[in-house]
ROLUM-619312 format. One line per 3 residues: for each residue x, y, z of N, C-alpha, C. Coordinates in Angstrom, 3 decimals. Example, Ala and Ser with C-alpha at 12.3 -4.5 7.8 and 13.67 -1.06 7.14 Angstrom:
// ROLUM-619312
13.190:-5.690:7.800:12.300:-4.500:7.800:13.200:-3.300:7.800 ~ 12.850:-2.250:7.080:13.670:-1.060:7.140:12.900:0.030:7.870
//
This chain:
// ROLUM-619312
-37.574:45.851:-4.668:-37.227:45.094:-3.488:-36.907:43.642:-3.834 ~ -37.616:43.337:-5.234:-37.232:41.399:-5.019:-36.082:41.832:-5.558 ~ -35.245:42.292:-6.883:-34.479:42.492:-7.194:-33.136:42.747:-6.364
-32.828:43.261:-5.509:-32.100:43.279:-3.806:-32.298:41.520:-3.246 ~ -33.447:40.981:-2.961:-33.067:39.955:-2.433:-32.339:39.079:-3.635 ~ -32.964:39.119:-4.754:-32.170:38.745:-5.792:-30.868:38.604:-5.756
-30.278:39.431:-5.534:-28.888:39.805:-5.580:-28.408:39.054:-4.440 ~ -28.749:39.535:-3.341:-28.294:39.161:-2.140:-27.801:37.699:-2.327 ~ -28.889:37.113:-2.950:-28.950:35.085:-2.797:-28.174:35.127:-4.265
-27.945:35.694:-5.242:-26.604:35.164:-5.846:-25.583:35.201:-5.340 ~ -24.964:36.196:-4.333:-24.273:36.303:-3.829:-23.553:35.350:-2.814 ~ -24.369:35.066:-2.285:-24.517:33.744:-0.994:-24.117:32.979:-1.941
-25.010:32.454:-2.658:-24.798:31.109:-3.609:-23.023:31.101:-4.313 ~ -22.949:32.303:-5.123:-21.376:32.315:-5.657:-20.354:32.240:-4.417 ~ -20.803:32.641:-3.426:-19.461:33.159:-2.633:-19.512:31.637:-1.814
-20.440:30.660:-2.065:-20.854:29.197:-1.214:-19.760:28.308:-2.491 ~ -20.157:28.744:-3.216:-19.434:27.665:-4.781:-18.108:28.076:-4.696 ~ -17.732:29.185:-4.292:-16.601:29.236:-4.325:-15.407:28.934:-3.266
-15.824:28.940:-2.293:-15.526:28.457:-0.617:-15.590:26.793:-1.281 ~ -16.611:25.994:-1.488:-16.336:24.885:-2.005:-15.613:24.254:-2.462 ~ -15.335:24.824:-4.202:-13.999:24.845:-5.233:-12.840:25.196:-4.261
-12.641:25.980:-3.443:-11.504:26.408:-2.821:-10.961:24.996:-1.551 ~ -11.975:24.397:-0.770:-11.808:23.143:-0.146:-11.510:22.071:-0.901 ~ -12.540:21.757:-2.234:-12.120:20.455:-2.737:-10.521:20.520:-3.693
-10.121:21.998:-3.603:-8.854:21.767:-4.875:-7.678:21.702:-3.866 ~ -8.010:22.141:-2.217:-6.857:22.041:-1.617:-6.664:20.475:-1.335 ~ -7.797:19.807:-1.233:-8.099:18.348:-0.452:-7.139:17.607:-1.725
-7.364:17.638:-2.979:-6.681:17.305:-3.929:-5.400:17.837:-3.937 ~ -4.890:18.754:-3.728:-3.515:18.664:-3.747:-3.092:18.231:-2.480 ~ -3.797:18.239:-1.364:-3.048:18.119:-0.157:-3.362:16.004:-0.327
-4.189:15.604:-1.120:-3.743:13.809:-1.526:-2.973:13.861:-2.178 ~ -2.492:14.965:-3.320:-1.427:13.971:-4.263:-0.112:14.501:-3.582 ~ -0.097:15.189:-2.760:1.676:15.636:-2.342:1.686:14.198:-1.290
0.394:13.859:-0.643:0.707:12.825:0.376:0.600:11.347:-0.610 ~ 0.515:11.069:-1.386:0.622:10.313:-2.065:1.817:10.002:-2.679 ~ 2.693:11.491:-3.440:4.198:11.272:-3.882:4.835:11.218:-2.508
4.729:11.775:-1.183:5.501:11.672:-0.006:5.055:10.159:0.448 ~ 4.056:9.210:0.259:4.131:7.952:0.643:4.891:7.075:0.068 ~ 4.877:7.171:-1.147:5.493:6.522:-2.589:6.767:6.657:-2.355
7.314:7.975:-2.088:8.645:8.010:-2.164:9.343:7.357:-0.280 ~ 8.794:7.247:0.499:8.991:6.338:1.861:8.484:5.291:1.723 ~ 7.541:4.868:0.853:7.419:2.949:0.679:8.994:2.951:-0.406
9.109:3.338:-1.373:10.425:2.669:-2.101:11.768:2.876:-1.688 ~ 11.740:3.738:-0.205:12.739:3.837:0.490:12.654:2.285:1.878 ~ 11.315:1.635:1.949:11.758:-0.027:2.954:11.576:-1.043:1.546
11.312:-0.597:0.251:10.902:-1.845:-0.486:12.438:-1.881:-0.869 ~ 12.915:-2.841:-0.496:14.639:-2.932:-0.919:14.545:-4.356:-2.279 ~ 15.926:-4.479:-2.498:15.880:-5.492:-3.391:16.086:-6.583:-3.230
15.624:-7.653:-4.029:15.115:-9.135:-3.105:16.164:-9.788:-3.606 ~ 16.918:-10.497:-2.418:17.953:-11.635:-2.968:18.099:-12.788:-3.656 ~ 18.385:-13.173:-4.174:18.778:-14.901:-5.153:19.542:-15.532:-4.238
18.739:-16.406:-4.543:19.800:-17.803:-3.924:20.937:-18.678:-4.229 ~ 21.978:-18.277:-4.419:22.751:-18.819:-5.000:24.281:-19.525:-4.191 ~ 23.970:-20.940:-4.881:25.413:-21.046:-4.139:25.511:-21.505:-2.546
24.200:-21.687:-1.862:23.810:-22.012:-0.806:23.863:-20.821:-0.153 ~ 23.845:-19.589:-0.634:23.408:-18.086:0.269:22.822:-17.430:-0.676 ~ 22.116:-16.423:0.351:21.221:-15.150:-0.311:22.600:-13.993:-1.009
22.230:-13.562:-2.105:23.178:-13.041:-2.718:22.233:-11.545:-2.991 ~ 22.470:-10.404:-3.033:21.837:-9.173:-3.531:23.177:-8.822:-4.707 ~ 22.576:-8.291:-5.749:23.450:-7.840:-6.852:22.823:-6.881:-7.698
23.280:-6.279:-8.606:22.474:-4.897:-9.081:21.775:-5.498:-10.004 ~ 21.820:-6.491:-10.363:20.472:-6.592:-11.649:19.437:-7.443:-10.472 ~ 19.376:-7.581:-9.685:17.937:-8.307:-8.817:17.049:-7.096:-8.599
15.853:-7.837:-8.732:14.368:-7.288:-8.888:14.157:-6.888:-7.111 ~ 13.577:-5.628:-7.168:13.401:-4.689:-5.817:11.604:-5.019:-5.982 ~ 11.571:-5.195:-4.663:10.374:-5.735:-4.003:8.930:-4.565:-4.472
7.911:-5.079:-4.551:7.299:-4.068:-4.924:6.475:-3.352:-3.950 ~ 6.020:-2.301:-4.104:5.340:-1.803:-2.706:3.805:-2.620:-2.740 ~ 3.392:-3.047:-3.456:2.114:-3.598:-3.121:2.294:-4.853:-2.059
3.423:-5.331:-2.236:4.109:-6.199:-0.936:4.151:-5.952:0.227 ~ 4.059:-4.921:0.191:4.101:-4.055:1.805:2.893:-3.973:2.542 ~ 1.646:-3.802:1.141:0.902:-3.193:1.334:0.002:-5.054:1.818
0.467:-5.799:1.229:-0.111:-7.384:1.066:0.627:-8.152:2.651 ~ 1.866:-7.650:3.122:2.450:-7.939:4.598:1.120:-7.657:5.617 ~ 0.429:-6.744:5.363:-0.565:-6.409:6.753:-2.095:-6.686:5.885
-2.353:-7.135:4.856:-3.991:-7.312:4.870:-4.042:-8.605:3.080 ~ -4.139:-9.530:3.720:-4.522:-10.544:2.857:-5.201:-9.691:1.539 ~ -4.955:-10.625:0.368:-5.661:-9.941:-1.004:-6.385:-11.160:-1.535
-6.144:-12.508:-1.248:-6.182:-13.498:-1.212:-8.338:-14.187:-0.805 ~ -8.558:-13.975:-2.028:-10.298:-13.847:-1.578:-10.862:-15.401:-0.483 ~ -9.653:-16.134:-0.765:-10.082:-17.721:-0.663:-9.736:-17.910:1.079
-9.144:-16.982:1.741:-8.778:-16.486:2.717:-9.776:-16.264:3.328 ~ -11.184:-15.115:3.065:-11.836:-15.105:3.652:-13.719:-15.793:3.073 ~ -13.083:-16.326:2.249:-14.764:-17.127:1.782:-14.712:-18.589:2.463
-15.863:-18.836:3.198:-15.729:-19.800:3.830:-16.347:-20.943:2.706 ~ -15.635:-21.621:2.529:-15.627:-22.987:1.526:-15.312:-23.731:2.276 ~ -15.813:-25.276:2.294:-14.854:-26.450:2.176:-13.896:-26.353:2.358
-12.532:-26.570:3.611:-11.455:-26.847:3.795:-10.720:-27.662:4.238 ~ -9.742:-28.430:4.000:-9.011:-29.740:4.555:-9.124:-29.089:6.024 ~ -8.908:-30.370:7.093:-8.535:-29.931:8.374:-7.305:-28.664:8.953
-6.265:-29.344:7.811:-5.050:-28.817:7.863:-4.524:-27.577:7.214 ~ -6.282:-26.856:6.387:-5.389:-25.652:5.462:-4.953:-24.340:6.465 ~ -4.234:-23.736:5.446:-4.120:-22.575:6.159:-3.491:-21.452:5.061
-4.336:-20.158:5.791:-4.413:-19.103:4.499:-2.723:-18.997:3.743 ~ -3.034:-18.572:2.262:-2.027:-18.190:1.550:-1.777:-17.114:0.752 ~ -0.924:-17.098:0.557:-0.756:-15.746:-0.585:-0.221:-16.072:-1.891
-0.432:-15.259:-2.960:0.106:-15.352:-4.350:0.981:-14.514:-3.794 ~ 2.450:-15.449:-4.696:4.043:-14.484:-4.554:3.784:-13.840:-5.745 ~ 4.761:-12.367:-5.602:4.660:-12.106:-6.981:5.790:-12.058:-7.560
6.368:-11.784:-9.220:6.936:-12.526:-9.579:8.424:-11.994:-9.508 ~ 8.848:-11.179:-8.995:10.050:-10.449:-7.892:10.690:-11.591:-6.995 ~ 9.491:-12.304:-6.198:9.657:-12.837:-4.718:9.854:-14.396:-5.588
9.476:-14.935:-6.853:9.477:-16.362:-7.186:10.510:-16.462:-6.846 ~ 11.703:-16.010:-7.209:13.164:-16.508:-7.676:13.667:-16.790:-6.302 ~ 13.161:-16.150:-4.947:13.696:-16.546:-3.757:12.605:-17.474:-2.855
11.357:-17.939:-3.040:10.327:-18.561:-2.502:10.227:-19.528:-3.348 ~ 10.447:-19.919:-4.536:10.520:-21.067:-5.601:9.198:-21.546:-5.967 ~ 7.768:-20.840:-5.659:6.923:-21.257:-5.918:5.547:-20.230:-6.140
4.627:-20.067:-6.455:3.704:-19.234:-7.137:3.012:-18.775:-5.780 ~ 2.663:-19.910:-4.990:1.900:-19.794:-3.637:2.264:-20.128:-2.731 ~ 2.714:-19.275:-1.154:3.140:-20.219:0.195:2.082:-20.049:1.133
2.230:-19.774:2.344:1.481:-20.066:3.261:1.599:-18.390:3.817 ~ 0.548:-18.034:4.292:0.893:-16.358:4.874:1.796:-16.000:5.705 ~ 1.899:-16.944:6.647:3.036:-16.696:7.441:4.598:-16.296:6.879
4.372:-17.764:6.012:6.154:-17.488:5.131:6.201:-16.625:4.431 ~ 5.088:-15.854:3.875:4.963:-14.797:3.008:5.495:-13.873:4.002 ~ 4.700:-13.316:5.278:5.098:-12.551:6.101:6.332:-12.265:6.111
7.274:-13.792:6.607:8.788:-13.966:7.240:9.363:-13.104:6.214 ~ 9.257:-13.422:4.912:10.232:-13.171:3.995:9.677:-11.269:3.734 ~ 8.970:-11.180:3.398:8.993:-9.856:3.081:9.747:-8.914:4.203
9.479:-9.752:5.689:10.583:-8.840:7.031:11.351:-8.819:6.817 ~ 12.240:-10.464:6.065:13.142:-10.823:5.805:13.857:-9.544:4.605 ~ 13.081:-9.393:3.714:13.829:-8.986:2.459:14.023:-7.278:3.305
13.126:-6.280:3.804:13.245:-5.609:4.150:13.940:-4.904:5.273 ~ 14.513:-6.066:6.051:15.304:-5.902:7.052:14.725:-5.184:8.192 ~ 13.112:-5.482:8.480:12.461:-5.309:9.578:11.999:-4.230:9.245
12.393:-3.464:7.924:11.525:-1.974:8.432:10.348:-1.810:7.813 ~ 9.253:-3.071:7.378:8.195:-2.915:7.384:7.735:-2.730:8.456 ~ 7.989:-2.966:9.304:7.045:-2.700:10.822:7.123:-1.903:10.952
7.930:-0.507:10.596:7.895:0.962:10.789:6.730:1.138:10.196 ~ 6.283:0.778:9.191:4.386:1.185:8.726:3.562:1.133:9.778 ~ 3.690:0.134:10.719:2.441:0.607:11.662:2.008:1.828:12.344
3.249:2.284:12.086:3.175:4.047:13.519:3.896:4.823:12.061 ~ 4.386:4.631:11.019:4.320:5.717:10.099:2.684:6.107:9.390 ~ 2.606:5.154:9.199:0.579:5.672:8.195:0.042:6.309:8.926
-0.310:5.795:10.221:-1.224:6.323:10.983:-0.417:8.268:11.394 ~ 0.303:8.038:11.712:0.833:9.392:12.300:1.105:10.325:11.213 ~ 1.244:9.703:9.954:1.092:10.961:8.652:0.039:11.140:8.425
-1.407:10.811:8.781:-2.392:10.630:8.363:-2.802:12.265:9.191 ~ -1.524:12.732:10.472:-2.560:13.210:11.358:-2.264:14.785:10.917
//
């Protein structure tokens, strides 16, 4: 008789481990297909960033295409000094590190978040704001 319950509770147990393995390997493929399907719709709004030349924005095939972490830096500061409360002039106000894509059209290492904002709308031609109602609704 123990020998029967024996059995019984390996049974349970293998057929539990395996129901398991079977959830966590779908959860993993069902992140990395949504991961190459995000990747490949962020480098479809990360377009390529213009030079200034000549007193206009110029796009040409050797200019550097925006990177998606830009996209990802448009909606949530990375910027630690942003949210540690230190000592601040009356007049500061949060900033961002450009990165080095965006120097050649911002002319400087660091602006102000806002102008960071403008320009990345700017370079993308508004369709970062399609991220707000794309993430969430692929998510579902």
């Amino acid at each position: 008789m123990a020998t029967g319950t024996f059995t019984a509770h390996e049974r349970i147990v293998t057929m539990g481990r395996m129901y398991l393995h079977m959830v966590l390997i779908g959860l993993i493929i069902a992140g990395f297909i949504y991961a190459v399907s995000m990747n490949f719709l962020l480098s479809g709004i990360a377009s390529k960033v213009p030079e200034y030349v000549n007193g206009k924005y110029v796009i040409h095939e050797n200019c550097p295409k925006l990177p998606k972490f830009s996209l990802f830096k448009y909606y949530v500061s990375l910027d630690l000094q942003n949210y540690v409360d230190i000592k601040r002039p009356a007049n500061w106000e949060p900033q961002e590190r450009v990165e080095a894509e965006l120097r050649g059209l911002l002319g400087t290492d660091r602006v102000s978040r806002d102008i960071y904002q403008q320009t990345i709308l700017y370079v993308t031609n508004g369709r970062v704001e399609q991220l707000r109602w794309i993430i969430p609704v692929s998510l579902i």
